[in-house]
VEXKEDO-782709 format. One record per residue (C-alpha): z, y negated, x; residue in one letter; residue number from 0. Coordinates in pm, whole numbers, plus 50000, padded with zeros to 5 digits. Layout:
((Z Y X) "A" NUM)
...
***
This chain:
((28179 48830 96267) "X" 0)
((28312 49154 96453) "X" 1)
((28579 49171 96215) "X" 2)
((28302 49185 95930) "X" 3)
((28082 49483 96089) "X" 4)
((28393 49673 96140) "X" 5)
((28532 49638 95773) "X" 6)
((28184 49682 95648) "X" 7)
((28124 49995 95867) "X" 8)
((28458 50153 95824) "X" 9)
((28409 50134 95441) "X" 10)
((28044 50300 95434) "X" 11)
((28211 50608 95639) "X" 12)
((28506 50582 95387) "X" 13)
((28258 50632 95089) "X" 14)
((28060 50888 95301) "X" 15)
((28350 51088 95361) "X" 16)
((28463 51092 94977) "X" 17)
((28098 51185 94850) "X" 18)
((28081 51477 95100) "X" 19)
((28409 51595 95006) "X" 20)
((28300 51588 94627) "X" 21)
((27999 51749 94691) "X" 22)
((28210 52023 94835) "X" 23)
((28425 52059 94595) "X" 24)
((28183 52097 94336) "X" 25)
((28016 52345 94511) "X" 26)
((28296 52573 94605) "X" 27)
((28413 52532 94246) "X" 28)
((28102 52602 94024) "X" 29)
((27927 52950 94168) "X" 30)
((28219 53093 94343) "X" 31)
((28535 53106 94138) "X" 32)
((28332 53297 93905) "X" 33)
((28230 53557 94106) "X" 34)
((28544 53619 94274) "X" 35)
((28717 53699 93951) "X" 36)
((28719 54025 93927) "X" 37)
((28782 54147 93517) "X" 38)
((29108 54342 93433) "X" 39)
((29024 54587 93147) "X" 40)
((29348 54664 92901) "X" 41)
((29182 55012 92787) "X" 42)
((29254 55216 93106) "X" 43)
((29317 55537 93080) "X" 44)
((29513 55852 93203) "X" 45)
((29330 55984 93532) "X" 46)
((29143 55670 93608) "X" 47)
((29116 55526 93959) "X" 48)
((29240 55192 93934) "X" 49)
((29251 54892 94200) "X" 50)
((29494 54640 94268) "X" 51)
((29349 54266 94240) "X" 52)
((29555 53961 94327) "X" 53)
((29501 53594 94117) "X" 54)
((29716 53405 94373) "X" 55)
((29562 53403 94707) "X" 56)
((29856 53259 94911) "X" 57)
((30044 53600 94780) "X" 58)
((29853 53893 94870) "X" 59)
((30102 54114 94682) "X" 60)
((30140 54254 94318) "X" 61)
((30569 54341 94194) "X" 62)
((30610 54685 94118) "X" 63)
((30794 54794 93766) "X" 64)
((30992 55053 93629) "X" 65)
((30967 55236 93370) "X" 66)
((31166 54999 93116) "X" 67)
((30898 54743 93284) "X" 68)
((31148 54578 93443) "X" 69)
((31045 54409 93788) "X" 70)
((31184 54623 94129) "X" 71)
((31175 54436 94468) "X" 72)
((30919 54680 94582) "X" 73)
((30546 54540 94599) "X" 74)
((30183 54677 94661) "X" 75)
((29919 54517 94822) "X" 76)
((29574 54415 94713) "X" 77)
((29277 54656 94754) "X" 78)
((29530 54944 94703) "X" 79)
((29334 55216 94492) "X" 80)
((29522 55465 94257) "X" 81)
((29496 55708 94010) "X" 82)
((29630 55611 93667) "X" 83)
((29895 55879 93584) "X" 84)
((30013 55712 93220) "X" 85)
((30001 55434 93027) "X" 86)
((30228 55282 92805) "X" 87)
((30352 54951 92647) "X" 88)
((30692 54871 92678) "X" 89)
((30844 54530 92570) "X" 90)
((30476 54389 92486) "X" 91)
((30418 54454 92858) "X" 92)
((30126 54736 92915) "X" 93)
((30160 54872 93238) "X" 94)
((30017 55184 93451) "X" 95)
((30250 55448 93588) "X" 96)
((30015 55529 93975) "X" 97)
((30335 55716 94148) "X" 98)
((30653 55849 94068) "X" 99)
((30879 55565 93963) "X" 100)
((30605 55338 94039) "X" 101)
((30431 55103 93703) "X" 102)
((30224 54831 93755) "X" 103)
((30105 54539 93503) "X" 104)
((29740 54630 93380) "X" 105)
((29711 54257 93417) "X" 106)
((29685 54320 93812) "X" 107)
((29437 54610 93776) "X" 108)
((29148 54668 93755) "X" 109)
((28897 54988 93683) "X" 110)
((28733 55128 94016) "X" 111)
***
């Protein structure tokens, strides 16, 4: 009989444990990962201040390009705000020149 209760009982917190985590999930999936995406607009322009956004959240950096939009090992952070001194598209890559010798991806900007 105490074997019973304590199969029985160990399986309802089992199940209770797996519906809570759902319910999390589903919650921290539906209202949330949309408003943390923040949009990247293609048309920015000479003089505009720009941010840097991250997609991956374990690395809180964006790679820095050259001018041939080739990747350096230097990297900015995200939150970093700069002005947009040119743009250009270079190997079907559009990036952002926002310091001398520095060009990032407008995929990792966004407008200000």
């Amino acid at each position: 009989m105490k074997k019973l209760v304590k199969v029985v009982s160990s399986v309802v917190i089992a199940l209770s444990f797996a519906g809570m985590g759902s319910q999390v999930v589903s919650a921290a999936t539906a209202p949330l990962a949309t408003a943390q995406v923040a949009p990247t607009d293609p048309a920015i322009k000479k003089g505009q201040k720009i941010v840097v956004v991250v997609k991956d959240t374990k690395k809180q950096t964006v790679s820095v390009y050259n001018a041939k939009a080739e990747k350096t090992n230097k990297s900015v952070k995200m939150g970093s705000e700069y002005t947009a001194k040119a743009v250009k598209k270079v190997n079907g890559k559009k990036i952002v020149k926002v310091s001398n010798g520095k060009w990032l991806n407008t995929k990792d900007v966004t407008q200000d």
